[in-house]
C-alpha positions in Angstrom: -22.2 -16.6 12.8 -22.9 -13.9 10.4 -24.1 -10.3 10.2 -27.8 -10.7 10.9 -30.1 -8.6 8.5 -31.4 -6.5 11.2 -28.1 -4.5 11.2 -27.0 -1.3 8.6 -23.9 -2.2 7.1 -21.7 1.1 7.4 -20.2 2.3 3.8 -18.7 4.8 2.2 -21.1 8.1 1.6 -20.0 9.9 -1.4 -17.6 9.1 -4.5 -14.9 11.6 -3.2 -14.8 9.3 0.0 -14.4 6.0 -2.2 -11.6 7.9 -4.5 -10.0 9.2 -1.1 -10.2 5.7 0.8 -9.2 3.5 -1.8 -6.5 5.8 -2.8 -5.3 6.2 0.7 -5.1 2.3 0.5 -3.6 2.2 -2.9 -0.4 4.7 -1.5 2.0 3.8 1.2 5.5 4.7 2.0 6.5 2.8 -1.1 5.5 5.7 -3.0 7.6 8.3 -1.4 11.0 6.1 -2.0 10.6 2.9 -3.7 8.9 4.0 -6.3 10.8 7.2 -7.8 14.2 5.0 -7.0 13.4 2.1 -9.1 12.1 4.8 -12.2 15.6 6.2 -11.6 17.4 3.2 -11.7 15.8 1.5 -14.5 16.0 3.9 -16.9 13.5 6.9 -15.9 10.8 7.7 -18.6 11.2 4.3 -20.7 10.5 2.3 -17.1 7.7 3.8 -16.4 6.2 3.4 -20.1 6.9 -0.4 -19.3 5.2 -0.2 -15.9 2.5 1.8 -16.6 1.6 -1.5 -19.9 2.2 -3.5 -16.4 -0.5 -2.3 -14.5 -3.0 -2.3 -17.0 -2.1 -6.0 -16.9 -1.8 -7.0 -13.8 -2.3 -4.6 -11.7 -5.7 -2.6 -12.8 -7.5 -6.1 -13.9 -7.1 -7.4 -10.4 -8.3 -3.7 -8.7 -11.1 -3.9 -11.0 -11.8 -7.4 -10.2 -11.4 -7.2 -6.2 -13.6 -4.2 -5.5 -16.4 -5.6 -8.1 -16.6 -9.0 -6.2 -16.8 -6.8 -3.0 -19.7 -4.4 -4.0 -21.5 -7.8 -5.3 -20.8 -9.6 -1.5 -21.8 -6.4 0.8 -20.0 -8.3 3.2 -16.0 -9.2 4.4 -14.0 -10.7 2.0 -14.4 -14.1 3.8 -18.6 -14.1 3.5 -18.4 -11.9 -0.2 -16.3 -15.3 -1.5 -18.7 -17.8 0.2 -21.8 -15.9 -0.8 -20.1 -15.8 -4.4 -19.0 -19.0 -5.2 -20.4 -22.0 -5.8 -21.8 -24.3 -3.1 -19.1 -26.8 -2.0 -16.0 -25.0 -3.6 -13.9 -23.6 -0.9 -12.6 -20.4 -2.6 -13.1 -18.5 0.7 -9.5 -20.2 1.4 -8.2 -17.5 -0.8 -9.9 -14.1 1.5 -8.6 -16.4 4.4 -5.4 -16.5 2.3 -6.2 -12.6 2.1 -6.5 -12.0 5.6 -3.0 -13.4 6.9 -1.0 -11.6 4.5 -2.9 -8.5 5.7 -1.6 -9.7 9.3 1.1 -10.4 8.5 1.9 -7.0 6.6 0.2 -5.1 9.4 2.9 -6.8 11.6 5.9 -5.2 10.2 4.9 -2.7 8.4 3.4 -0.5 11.5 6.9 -0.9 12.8 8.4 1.3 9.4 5.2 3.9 10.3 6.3 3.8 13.6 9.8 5.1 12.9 7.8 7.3 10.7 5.8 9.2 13.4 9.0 8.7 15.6 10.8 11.1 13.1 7.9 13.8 13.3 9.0 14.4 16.8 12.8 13.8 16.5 12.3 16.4 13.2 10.8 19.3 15.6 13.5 18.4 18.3 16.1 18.5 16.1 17.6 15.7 17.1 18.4 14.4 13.1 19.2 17.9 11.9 22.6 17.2 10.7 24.3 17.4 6.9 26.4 14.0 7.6 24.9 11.0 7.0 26.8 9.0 9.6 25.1 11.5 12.3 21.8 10.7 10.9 22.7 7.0 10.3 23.5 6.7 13.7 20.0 8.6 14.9 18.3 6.3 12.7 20.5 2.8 14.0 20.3 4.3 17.5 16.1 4.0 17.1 15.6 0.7 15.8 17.9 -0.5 18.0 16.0 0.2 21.4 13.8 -1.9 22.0 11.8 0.2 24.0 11.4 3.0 22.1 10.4 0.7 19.0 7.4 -0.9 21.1 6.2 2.1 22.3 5.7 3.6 18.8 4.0 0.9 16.9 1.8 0.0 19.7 1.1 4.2 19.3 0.6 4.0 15.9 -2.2 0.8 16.1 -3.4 2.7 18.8 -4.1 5.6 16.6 -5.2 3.3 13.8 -7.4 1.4 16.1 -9.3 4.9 17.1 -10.1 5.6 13.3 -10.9 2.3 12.8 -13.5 2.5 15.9 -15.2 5.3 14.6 -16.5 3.0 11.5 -16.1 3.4 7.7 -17.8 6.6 7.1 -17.0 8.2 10.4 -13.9 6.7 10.5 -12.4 5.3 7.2 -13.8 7.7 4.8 -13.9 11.0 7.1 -10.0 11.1 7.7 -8.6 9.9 4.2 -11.0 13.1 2.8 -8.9 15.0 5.0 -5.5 13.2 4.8 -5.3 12.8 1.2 -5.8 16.5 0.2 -3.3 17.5 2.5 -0.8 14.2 1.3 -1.1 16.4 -2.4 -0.6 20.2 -0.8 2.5 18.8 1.0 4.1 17.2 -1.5 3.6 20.6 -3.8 5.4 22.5 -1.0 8.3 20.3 -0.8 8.8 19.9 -4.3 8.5 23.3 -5.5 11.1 23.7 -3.0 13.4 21.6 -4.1 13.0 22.5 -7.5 14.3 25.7 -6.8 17.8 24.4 -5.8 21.1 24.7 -7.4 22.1 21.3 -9.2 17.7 20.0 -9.3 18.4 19.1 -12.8 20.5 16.5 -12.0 17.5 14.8 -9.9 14.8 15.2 -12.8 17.2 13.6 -14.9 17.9 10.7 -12.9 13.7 10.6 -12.7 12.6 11.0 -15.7 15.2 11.0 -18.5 14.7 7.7 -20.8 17.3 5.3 -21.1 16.6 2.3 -23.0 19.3 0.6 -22.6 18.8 -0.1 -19.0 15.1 -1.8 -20.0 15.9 -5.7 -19.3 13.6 -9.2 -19.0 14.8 -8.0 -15.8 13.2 -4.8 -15.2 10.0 -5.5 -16.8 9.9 -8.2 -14.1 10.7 -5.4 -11.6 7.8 -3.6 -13.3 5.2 -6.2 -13.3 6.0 -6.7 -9.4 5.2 -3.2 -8.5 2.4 -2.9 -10.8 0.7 -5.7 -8.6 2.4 -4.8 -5.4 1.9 -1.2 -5.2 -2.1 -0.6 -5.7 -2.6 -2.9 -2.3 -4.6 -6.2 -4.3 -4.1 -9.4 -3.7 -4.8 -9.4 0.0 -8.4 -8.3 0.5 -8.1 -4.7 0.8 -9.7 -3.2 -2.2 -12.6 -6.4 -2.0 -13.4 -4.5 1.6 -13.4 -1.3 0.8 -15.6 -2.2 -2.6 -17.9 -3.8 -0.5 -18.4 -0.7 1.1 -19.2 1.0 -2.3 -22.6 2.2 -3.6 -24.5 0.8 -6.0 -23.8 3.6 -8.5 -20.2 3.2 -7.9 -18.6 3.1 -11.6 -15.5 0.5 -10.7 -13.4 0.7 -13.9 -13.6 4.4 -13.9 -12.5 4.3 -9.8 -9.8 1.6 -10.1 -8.6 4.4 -13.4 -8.8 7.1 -11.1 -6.8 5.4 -8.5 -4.4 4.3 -10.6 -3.0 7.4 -12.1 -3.4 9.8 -8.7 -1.2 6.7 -7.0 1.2 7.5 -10.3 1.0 11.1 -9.9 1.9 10.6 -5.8 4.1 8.7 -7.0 5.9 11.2 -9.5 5.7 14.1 -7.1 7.5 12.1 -4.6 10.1 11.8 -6.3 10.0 15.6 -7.5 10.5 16.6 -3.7 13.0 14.0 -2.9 15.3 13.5 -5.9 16.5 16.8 -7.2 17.2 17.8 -3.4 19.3 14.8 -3.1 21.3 15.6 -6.4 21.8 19.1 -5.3 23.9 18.2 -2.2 25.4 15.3 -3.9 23.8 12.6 -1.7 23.4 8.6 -2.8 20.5 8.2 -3.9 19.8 5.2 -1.8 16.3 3.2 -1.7 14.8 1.7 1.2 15.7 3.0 4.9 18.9 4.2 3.7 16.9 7.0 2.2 14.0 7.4 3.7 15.6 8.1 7.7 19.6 8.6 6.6 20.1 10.3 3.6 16.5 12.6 3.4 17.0 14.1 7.0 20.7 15.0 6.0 19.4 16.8 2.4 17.1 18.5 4.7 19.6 20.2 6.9 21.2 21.5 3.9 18.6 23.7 2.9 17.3 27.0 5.3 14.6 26.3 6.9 15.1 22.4 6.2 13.9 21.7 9.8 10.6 22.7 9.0 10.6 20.7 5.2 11.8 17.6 7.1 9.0 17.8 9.4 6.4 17.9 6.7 8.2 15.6 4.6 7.4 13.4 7.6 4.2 14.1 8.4 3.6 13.5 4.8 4.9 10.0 4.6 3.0 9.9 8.0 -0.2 10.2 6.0 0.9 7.8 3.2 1.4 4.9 6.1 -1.9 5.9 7.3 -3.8 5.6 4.6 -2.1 2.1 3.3 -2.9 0.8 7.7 -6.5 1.6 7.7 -7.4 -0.5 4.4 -4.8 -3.3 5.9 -6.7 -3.4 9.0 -9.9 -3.3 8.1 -9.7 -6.9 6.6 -9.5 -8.8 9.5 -11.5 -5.9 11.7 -14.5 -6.6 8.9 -13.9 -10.2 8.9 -14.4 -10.9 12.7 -17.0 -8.2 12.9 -19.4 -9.2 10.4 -18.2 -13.3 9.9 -18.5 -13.7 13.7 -21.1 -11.8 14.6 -18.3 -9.5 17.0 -19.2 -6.1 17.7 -16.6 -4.2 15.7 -14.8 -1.8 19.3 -14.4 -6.2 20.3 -13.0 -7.2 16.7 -10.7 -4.0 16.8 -9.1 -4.9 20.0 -8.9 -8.2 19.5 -7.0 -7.1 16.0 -4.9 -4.7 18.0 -4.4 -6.7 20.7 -2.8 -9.7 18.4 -0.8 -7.2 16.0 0.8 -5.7 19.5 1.9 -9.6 20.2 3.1 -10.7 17.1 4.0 -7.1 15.9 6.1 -6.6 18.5 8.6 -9.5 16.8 9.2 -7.1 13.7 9.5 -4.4 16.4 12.4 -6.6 18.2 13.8 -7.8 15.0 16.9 -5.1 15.4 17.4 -5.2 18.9 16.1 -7.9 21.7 15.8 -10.7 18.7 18.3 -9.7 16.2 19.5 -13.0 16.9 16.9 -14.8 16.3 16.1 -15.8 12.4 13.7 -18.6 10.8 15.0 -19.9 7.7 17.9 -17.3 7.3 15.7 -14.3 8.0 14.3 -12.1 10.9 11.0 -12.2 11.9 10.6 -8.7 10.3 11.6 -9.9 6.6 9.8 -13.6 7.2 6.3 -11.7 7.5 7.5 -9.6 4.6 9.0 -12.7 2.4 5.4 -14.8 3.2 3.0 -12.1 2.0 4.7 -10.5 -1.0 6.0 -13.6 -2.2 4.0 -16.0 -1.2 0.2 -15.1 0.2 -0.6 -11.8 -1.9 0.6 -13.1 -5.6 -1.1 -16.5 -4.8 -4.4 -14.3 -4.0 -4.2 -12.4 -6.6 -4.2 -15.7 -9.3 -6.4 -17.3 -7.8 -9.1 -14.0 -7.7 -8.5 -13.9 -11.4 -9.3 -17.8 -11.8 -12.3 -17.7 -9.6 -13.7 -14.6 -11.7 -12.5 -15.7 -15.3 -13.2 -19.1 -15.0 -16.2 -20.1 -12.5 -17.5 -16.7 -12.2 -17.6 -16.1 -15.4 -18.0 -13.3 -18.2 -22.3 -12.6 -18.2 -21.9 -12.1 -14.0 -18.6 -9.9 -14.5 -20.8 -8.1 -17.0 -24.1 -7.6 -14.7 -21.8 -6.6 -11.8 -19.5 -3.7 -13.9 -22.3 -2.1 -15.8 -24.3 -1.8 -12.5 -27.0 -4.3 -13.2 -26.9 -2.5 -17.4 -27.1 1.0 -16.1 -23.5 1.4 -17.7 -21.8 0.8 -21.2 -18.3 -0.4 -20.5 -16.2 -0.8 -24.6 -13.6 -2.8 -21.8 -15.3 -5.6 -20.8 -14.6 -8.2 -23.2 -10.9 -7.3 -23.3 -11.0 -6.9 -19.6 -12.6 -10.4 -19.2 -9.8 -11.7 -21.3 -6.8 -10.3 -19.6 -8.1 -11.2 -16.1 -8.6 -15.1 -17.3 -5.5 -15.8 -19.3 -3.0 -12.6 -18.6 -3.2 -11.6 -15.1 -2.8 -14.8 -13.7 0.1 -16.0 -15.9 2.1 -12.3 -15.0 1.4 -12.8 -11.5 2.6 -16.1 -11.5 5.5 -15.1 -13.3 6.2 -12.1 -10.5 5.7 -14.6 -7.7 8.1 -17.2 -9.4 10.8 -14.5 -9.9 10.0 -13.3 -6.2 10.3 -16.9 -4.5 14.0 -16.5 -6.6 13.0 -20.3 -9.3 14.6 -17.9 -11.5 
């Protein structure tokens, strides 16, 4: 059962709201340390000349291509694929395909927010405030390691992600990431210009941004290409929801551009308020966790008035993991509300109600099931390894087949320059990188990431 006509689809009321949402989607706690990390350790200014070629291969085409196939469906990614394809050809397997990798991130990844908004309050108690990194390692190990604490968190945060999501896309979606994403950019001004002004910051731009060729391997443009797909949330149905919330007048290339280099500049400003702090007090600069609950509350504490920094700088990646839940979410939420005919307060508890069951195995994965592993790994990095390296990449070739190959370049055409209203210079070379380029990069990425070589 579908959405019957009768009913107004909800969308997204003004361009700021579509740059706001599908940026809020597009950044995510990768940003604020996996990003300026891997610049740093791949040779600054020359890796991000090779991942910015990246994403206008791989990344960008597939953007461009998701939220143009959503605007054309008006509907979930399940119905926008059936409506779109031709009749008999089953390429609503890949939004299906979609839709459990968005489960499946939504699983483990509202755990990592969850520590997240954990740290807010541990930040104003002062709990973390402490210059050694075994005290804050131990704060950090002493979290994840209850498994009480770690249940009641993410099922606050889906709570709190359920509430926006109740309130629908314009109400809901589109009214907090106005709010969110200005504030995401004011704090991460704040914190940077203050860490710009410590003794030894140099040290931190020049880890960031300081081009060392001789770092640049088949390896790292490999590492490129994966985040350049990874990072801009395609290949699992987000951006095909949120473009199916788009108006007519929407100009996509210009949106997916737009997106692109304010996910770049988050990017780069993280790693202005992280790095050179880090260098100043002579911490590792550490990726993952490590850095993000360890090593960042302990630069913190070095500074006066770092209890109040810290707090922000958790609020802010706060707002980051919002952002990147709500456009998550809304895939399934969309699918079961307007595929099935559910009313979307029933397909957002249902949603919530299965992410608190199977969630809650990520949640466990450090304490009450640490034991337990499938195939060598947790259930925390199994949802991880099946999505990024198996479910998203797969999506995200066969998007670029379905478009460059049975779609094809006069419908691509019609839907991009809004019915002709539009000259787009881009479209034939756009048409031939999303056929032959993006798929073969993708597949390459996905290769590398199953570890065939």
């Amino acid at each position: 059962m579908s959405m019957t006509s009768t009913q107004v689809r909800d969308g997204f009321t003004s361009k700021f709201g579509v740059l706001a949402a599908t940026l809020g989607s597009a950044v995510g706690l990768g940003n604020i340390w996996k990003f300026p990390y891997l610049t740093g350790e791949n040779g600054g200014a020359s890796f991000l000349l090779v991942y910015l070629i990246a994403t206008l291969l791989v990344g960008l085409p597939v953007m461009i291509t998701e939220m143009m196939l959503g605007r054309r469906g008006k509907a979930d990614a399940v119905s926008t694929l059936i409506k779109l394809a031709p009749k008999g050809q089953a390429w609503w397997l890949v939004a299906l395909m979609g839709v459990g990798a968005a489960f499946l991130i939504m699983s483990f990844y509202s755990e990592v927010a969850a520590w997240v908004f954990a740290y807010i309050f541990k930040g104003i108690g002062g709990t973390i405030l402490s210059t050694d990194p075994a005290v804050t390692g131990a704060a950090f190990n002493a979290l994840i390691k209850d498994p009480l604490q770690s249940l009641l968190w993410q099922w606050l945060v889906l709570a709190l992600m359920g509430g926006i999501l109740l309130m629908g896309v314009s109400r809901g979606i589109e009214a907090v990431t106005k709010k969110l994403m200005p504030l995401l950019f004011i704090l991460l001004l704040v914190i940077g210009a203050r860490s710009l002004t410590l003794p030894g910051a140099r040290e931190g731009l020049i880890f960031l941004f300081s081009p060392d060729f001789s770092k640049l391997s088949a390896g790292v443009v490999l590492t490129a290409m994966g985040l350049a797909f990874f990072k801009l949330s395609i290949g699992m149905g987000c951006m095909m929801t949120y473009g199916s919330y788009f108006r007519d007048d929407q100009h996509i290339p210009a949106t997916a551009c737009r997106v692109m280099c304010a996910d770049l500049f988050v990017s780069m400003l993280a790693g202005i308020a992280i790095f050179p702090a880090v260098f100043a007090f002579g911490f590792e600069p550490s990726a993952g966790p490590a850095l993000l609950f360890i090593t960042i509350p302990a630069v913190f504490a070095s500074i006066p008035f770092g209890q109040v920094f810290m707090v922000l700088f958790f609020v802010l990646s706060a707002i980051a993991a919002t952002g990147a839940m709500l456009s998550i979410l809304e895939v399934p939420v969309s699918v079961l509300s307007e595929r099935f005919g559910l009313s979307r307060p029933r397909a957002t508890l249902i949603n919530l109600l299965l992410l608190a069951l199977i969630g809650s195995s990520c949640a466990l994965s450090n304490s009450t099931l640490a034991g337990v592993t499938v195939a060598g790994k947790s259930f925390f990095d199994l949802f991880d390894f099946i999505s990024s390296n198996v479910l998203m990449p797969l999506g995200g070739i066969l998007l670029c087949l379905f478009v460059g190959w049975v779609w094809g370049f006069e419908r691509m055409k019609e839907a991009l320059t809004n019915g002709g209203t539009l000259h787009l210079r881009i479209l034939k070379p756009l048409f031939f990188v999303v056929r032959y380029v993006s798929p073969l990069l993708i597949l390459i990425v996905m290769l590398k990431g199953l570890g065939l070589f």
